[in-house]
DODREN-557221 format. One record per atom (N, C-alpha, C, CB): residue in three letters; y, x, z. Coordinates in steps of 0.02 Angstrom, whole numbers, plus 50000, padded with zeros to 5 digits. Atoms other than C-alpha are relative to their C-alpha. Glycine has a CB too. Example, Ala and Ser with C-alpha at 12.3 -4.5 7.8 and 13.67 -1.06 7.14 Angstrom:
% DODREN-557221
ALA499415004550000;ALA497755061550390;ALA500605004550000;ALA500014995050062;SER499414995849997;SER499475068450357;SER500554996150037;SER500235002049929;
END
This chain:
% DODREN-557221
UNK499575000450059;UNK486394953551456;UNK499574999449938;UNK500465006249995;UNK500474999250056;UNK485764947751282;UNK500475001149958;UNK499504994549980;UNK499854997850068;UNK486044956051120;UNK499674996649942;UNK499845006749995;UNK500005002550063;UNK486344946150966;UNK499795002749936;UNK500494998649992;UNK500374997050041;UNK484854951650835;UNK500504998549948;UNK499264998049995;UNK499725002350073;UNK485754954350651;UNK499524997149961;UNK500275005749957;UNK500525003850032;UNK485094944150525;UNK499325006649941;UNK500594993249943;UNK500604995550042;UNK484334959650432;UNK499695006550046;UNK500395003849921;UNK500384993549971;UNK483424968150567;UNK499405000249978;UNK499935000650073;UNK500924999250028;UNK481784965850455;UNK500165009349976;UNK499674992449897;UNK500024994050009;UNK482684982450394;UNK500045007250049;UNK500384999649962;UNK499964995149957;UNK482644992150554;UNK499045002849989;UNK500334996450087;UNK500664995349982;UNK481335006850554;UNK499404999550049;UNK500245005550020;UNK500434999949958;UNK479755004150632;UNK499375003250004;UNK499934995550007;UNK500504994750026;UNK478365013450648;UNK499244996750030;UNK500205008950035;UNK500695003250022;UNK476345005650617;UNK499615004850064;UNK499715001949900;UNK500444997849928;UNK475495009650806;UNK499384995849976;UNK500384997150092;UNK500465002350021;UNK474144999650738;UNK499405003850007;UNK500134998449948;UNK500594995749994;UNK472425005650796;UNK499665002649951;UNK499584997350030;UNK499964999050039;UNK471905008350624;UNK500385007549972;UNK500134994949992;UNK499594994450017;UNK473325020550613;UNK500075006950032;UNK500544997750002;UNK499794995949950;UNK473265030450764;UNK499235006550002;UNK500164994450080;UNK500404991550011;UNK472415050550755;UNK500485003450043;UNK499985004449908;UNK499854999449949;UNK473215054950913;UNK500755002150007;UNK499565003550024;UNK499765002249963;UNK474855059850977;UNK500484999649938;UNK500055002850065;UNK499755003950051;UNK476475051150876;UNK500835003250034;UNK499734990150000;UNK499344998749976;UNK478305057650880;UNK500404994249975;UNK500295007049976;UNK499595003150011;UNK479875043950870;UNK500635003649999;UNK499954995550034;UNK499154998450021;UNK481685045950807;UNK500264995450054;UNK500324997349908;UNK499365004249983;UNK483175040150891;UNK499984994249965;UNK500655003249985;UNK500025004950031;UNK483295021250867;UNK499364996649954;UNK500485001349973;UNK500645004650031;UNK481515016950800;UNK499784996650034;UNK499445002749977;UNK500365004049928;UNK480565003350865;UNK499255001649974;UNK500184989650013;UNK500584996849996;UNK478915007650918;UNK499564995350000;UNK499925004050052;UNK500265005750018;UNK478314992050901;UNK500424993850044;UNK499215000550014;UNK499715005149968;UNK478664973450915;UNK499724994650030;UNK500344997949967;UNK500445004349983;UNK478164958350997;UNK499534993849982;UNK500214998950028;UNK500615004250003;UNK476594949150970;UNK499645003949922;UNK500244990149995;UNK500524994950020;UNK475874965650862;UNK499485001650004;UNK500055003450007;UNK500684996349977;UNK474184971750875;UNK500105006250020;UNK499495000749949;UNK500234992749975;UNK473864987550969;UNK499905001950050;UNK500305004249992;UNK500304998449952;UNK473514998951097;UNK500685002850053;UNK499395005149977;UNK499484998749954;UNK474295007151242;UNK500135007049977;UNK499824999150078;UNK499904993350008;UNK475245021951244;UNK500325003850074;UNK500515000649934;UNK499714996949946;UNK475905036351387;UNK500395005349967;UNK499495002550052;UNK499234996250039;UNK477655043251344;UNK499845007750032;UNK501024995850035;UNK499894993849962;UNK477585061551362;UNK500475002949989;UNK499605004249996;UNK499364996750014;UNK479355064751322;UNK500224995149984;UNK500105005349957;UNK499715004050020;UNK480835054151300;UNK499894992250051;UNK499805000549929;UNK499915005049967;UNK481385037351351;UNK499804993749947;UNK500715000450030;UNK500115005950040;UNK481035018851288;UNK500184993250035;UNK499285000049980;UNK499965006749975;UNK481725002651306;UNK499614996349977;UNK500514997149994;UNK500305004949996;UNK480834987651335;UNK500394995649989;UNK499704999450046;UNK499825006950010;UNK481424970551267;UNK499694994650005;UNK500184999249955;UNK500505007350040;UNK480874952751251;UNK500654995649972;UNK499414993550073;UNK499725003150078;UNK481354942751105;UNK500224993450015;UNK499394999449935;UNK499935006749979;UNK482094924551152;UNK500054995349946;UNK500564999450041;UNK499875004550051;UNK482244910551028;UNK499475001949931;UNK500835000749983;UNK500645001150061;UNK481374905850857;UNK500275004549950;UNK499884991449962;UNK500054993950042;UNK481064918550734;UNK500734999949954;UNK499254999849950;UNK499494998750059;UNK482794922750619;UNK500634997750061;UNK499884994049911;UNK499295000449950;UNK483954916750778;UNK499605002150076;UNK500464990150004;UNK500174998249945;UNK483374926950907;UNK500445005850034;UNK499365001449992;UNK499514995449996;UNK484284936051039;UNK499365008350047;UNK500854995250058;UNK500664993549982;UNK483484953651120;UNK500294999250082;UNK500095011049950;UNK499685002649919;UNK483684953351313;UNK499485007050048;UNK499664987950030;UNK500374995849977;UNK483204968151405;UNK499684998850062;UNK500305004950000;UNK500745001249960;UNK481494969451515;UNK500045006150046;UNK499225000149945;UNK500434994149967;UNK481224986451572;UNK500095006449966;UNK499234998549999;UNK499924991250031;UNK481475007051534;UNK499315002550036;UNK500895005850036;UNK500334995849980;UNK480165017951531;UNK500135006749971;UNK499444998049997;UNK499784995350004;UNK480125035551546;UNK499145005049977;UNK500495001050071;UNK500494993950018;UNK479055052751522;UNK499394998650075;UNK500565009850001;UNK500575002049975;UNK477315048051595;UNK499784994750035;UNK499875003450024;UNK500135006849980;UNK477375028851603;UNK499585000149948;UNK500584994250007;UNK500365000050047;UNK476125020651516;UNK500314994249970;UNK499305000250013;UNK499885005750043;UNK476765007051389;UNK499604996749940;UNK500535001449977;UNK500485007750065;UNK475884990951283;UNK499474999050047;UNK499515002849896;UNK500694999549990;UNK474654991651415;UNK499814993250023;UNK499815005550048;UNK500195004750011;UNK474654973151405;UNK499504997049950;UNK500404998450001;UNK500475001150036;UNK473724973951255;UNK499185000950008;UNK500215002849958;UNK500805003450000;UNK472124977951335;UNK499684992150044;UNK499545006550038;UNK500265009849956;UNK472034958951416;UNK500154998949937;UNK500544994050079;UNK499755003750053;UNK472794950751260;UNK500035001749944;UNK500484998650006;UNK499884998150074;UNK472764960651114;UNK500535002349973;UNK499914995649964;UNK499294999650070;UNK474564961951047;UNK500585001550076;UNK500264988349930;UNK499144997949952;UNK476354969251138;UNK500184992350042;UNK500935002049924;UNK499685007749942;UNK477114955051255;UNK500705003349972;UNK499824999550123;UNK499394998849999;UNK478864966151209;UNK500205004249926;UNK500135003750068;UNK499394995250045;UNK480004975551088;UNK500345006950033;UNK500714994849985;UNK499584992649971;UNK480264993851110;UNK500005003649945;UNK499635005150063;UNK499664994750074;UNK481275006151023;UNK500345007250061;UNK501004993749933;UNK499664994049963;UNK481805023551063;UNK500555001450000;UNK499845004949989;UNK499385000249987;UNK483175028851159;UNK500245006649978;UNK500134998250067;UNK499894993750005;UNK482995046951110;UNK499265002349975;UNK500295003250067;UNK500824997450032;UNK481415057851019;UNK499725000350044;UNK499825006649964;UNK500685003449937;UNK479885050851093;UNK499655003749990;UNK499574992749998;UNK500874998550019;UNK478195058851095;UNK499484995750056;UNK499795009950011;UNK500535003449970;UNK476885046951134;UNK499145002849988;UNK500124992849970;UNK500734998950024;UNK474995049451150;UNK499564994150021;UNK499685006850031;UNK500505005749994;UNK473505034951143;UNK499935000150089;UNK499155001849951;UNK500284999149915;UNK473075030051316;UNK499244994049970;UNK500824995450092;UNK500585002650011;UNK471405025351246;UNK499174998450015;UNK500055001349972;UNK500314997949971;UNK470155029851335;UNK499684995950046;UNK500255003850015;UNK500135003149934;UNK469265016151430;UNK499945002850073;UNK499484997349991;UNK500194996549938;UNK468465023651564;UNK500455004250020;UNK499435003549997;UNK499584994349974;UNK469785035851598;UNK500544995450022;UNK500255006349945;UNK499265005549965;UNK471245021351590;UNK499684993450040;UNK500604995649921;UNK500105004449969;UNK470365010351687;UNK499555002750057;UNK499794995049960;UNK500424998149934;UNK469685019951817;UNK500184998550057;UNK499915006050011;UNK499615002349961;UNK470325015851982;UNK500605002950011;UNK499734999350045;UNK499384996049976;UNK471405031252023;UNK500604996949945;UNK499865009549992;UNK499515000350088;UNK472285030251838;UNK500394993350007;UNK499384999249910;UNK499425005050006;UNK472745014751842;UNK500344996450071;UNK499714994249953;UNK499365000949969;UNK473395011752007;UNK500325006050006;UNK499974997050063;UNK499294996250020;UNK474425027951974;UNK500234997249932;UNK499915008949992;UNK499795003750029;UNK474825017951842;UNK500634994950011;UNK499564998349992;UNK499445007749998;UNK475275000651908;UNK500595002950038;UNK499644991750053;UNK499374998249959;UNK476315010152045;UNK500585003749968;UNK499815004250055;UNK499334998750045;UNK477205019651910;UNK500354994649974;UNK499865003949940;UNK499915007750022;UNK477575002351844;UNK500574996450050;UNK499224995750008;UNK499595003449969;UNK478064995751992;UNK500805004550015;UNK499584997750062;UNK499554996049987;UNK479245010952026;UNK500634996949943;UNK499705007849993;UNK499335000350065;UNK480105008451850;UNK500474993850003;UNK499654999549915;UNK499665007549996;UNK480494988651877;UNK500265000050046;UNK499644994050000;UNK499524998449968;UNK481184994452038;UNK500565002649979;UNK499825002850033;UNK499554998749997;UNK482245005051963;UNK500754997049928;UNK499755006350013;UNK499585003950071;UNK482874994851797;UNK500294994450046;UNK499424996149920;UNK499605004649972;UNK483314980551940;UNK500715003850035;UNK499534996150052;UNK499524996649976;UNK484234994752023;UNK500745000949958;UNK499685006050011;UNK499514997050025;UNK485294998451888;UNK500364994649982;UNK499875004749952;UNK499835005750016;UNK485854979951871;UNK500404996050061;UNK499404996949977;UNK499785000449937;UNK486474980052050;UNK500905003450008;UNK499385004250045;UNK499504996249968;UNK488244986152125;UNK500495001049965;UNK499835005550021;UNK499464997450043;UNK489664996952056;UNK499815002249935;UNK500325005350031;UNK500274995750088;UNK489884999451872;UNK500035007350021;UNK500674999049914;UNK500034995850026;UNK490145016451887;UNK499205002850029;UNK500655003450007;UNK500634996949961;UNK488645019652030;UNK499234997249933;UNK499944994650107;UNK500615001450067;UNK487465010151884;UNK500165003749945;UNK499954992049968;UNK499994998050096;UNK488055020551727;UNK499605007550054;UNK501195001549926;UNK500104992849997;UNK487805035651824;UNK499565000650044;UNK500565004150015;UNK500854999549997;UNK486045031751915;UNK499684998349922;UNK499664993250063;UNK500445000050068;UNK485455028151730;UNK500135007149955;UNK500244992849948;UNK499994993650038;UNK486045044851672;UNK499625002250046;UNK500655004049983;UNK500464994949957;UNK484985052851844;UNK499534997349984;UNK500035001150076;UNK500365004050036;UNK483805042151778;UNK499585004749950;UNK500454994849968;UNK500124994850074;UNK483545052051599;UNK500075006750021;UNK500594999149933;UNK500094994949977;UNK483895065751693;UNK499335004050035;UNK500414999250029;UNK500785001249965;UNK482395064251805;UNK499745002549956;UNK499674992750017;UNK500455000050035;UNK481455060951645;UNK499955006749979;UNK500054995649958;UNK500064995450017;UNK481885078051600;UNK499615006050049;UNK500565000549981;UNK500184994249969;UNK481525088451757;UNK500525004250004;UNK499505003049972;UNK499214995950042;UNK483415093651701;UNK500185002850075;UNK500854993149951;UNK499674995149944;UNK483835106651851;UNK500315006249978;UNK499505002350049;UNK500064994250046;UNK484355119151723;UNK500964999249964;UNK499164998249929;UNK499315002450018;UNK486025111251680;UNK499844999649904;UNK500745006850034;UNK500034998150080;UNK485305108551490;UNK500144994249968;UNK499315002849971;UNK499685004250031;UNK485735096651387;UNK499494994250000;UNK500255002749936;UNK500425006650023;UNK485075076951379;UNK500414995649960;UNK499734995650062;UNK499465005650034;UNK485405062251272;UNK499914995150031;UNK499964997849927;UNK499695005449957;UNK486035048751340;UNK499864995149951;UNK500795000750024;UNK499995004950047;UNK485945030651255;UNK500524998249974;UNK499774995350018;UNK499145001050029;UNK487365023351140;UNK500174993950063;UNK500134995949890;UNK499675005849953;UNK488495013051242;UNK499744991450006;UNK500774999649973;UNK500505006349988;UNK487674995551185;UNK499435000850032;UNK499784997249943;UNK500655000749966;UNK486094999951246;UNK500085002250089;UNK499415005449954;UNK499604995749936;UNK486975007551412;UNK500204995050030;UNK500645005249987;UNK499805005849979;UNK487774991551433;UNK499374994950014;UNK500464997649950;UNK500675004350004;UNK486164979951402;UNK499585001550069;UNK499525002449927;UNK500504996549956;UNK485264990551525;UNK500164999450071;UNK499975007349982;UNK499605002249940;UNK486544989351675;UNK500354992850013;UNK500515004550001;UNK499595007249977;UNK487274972851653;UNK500694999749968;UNK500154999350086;UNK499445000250002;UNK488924978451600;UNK500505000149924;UNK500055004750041;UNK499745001450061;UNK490174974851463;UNK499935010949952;UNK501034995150022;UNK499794992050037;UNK490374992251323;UNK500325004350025;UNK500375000249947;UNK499374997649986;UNK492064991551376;UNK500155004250073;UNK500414994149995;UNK499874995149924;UNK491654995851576;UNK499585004849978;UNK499764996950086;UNK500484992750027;UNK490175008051513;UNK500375006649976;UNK499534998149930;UNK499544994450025;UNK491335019051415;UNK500675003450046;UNK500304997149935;UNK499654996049955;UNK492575019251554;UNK499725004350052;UNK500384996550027;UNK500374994549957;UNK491185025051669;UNK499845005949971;UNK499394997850024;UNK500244992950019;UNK490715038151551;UNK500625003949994;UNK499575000449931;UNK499534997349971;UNK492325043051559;UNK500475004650059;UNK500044997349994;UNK500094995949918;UNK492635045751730;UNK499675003650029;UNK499924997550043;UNK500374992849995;UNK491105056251750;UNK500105005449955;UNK499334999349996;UNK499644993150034;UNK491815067851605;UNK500475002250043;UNK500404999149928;UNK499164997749939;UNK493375068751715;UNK499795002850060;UNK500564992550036;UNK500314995149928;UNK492555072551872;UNK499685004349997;UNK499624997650045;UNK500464994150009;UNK491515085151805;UNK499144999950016;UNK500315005050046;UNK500944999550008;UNK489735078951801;UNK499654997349955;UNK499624997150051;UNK500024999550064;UNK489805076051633;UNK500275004849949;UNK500174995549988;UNK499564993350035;UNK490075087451485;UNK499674995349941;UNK499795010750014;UNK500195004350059;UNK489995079451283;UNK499805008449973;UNK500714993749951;UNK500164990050034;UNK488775094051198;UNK499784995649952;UNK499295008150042;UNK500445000350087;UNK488455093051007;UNK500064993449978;UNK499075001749996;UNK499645004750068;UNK488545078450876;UNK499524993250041;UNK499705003149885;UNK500645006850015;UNK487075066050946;UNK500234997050077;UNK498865003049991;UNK499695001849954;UNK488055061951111;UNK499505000950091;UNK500194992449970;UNK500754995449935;UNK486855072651230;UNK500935002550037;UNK499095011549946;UNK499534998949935;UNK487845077651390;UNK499395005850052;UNK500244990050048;UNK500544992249949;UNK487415093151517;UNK500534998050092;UNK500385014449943;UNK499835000549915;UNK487615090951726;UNK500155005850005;UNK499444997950057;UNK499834993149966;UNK488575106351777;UNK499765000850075;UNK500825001249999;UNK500534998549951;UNK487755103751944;UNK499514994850014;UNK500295001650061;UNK500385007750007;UNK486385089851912;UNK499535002850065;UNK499474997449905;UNK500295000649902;UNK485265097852074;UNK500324997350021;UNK499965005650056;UNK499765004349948;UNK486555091152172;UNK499994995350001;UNK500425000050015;UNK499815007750018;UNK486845075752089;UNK499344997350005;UNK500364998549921;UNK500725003849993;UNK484945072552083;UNK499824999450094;UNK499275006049951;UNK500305000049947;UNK484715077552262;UNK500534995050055;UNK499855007850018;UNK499645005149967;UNK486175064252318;UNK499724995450034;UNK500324997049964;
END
């Protein structure tokens, strides 16, 4: 599914990863992008929070956004830039990030590191194809176990979830089925709406994780 960039997203928040800039680890807001594509910089490893991946289609001022890939709490992301120099994508947060440099030659390029790396990698593109597969509701609600995961959430505590466009983008599916899936898991009870920022709590997420 692609999303139709507005013409004034020069005014969306972004925040200067620029090697230059970076004195180690970097927190994100809801909705910032963490950088965009064909930027200079380095790599980073999410230690909290989620992040979509985009790529950008068409010529600069009519371009649409088309989602790539989610990563989570201890993927590493940009790490295209050490072959090439600059992002290959567009990411923005889905929820408060904390990133730290993955700078470190010798350490990120050692053998272990980075194939626990690539295989985290490959894991994630497994599971972003996953969620693009099957029943709407079985895709809204593996992308909430999903963020759940990212948490470690066995505690029944509260996560945020993404807004419905980006929910949609991510699974394939129109707003309109997204919101009825989130729906139906309020109703069945493995959803709950806690507090103003549209965070949700698993009254029994062990189970639901261990499905």
């Amino acid at each position: 599914m692609h999303t139709v960039l507005p013409a004034a997203t020069t005014a969306t928040t972004t925040t200067s990863f620029a090697p230059a800039a970076i004195q180690g680890p970097r927190s994100v807001s809801l909705g910032e992008i963490l950088y965009t594509a064909g930027a200079e910089g380095i790599a980073w490893r999410i230690r909290s929070g989620a992040v979509r991946l985009d790529r950008l289609i068409g010529e600069a001022g009519n371009q649409t956004r088309s989602f790539a890939g989610l990563a989570l709490a201890g993927d590493v992301i940009g790490a295209e830039t050490l072959l090439f120099g600059q992002y290959s994508f567009e990411a923005h947060a889905l929820g408060d990030v904390m990133l730290e440099p993955w700078l470190d030659p010798n350490a990120a390029l050692s053998g272990e590191s980075l194939l626990q790396t690539l295989a985290a990698a490959e894991r994630r593109a497994a599971d972003a194809l996953a969620l693009r597969v099957g029943e709407a509701f079985e895709r809204v609600r593996q992308l909430i176990l999903l963020l759940a995961r990212e948490r470690n959430n066995s505690a029944n505590r509260p996560i945020s979830i993404p807004g419905l466009r980006d929910m949609a983008d991510m699974t394939g599916l129109t707003v309109e089925t997204v919101s009825r899936a989130i729906s139906h898991l309020r109703k069945s009870g493995l959803l709950q709406k806690y507090g103003r920022r549209s965070a949700v709590v698993f009254p029994d997420l062990g189970a639901a994780l261990s499905a």
